[in-house]
N, C-alpha and C positions, 0 to 999 in steps of 0.2 A: 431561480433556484438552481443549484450548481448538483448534478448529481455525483455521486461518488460510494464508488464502492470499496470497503474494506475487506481485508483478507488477513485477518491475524488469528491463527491457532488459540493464545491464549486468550481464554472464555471470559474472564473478566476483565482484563485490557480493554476485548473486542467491543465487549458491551459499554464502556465508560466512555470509547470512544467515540460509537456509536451515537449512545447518547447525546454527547456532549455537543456533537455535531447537528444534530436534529433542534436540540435546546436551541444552537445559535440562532434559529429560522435564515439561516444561509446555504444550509445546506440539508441538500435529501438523500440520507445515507442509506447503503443496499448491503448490508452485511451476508459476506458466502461462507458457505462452513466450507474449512476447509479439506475436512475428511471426505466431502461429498464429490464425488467427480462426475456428475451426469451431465455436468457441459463444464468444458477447459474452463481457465480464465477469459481468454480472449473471448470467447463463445458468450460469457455474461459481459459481458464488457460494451460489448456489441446489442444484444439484448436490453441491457441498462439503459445504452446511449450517456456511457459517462462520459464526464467530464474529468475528472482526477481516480486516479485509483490511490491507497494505502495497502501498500501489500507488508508483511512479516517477512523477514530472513535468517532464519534458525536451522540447528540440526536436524530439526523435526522433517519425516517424514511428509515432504507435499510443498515447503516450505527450506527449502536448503537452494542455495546459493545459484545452482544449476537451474533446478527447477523453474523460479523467478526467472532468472535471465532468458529462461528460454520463453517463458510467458512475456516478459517487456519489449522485446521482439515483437513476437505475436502480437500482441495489442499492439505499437508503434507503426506494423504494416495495415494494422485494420482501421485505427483509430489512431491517426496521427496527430491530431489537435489533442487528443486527452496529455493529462500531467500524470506523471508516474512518479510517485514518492515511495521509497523503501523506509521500513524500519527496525530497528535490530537491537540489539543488546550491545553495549560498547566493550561491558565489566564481563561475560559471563560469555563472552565471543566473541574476542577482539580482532581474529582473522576473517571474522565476516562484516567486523564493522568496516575492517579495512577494503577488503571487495568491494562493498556499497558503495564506500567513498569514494573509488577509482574507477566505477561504473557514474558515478555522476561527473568525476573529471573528466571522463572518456564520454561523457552526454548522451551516455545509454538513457540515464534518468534524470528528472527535471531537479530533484530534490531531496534528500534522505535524511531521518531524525533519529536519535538516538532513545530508547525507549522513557530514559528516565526524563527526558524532557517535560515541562510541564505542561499542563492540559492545557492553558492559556495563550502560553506559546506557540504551542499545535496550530489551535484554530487560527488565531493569528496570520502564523506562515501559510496554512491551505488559505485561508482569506486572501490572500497576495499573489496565490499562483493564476 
């Protein structure tokens, strides 16, 4: 069973995803709020013993570009085998999709999807990481 934690703001996204991941029996998903900050990322990451994280990259407060990076960091020196996947809005935030993208070229991150991706697909690509 591959652990994996999610970190995306939007509440019905996070939950679909959640889901969907638990449905596969591949995976044991640990969804963080992320308004909650009683332990960083890293701090649950570490805690979990993940294996992949899914983290959001939006404007939103906790969740902006900076923020992330400096958590993919942090987890990379703690938890250097875990997979970091980013995911973002391509349509509604095309200068963050583009950060993402050059954070994986730069191999900050293993991996990153665009939200409108389909659910099938998702599982799919975390299957292969």
């Amino acid at each position: 069973m591959t652990n994996i934690v999610i970190s995306i703001q939007n509440g019905l996204l996070a939950e679909a995803i959640t889901s969907m991941l638990y449905n596969s029996g591949e995976f044991q998903p640990y969804r963080l709020d992320v308004g909650n900050k009683k332990l960083d990322m890293a701090d649950n990451c570490e805690m979990l013993s993940a294996d992949i994280v899914v983290a959001e990259v939006s404007y939103s407060n906790g969740t902006s570009v900076e923020t992330r990076l400096r958590e993919v960091k942090e987890i990379r020196k703690r938890l250097p085998s875990c997979k970091i996947v980013l995911l973002c809005d391509e349509n509604s935030a095309p200068d963050i999709a583009h950060d993402v993208a050059l954070f994986k070229k730069d191999g900050l991150i293993d991996n990153f999807f665009y939200s409108s991706v389909t659910a099938k697909y998702l599982l799919a690509a975390l299957s292969s990481l």
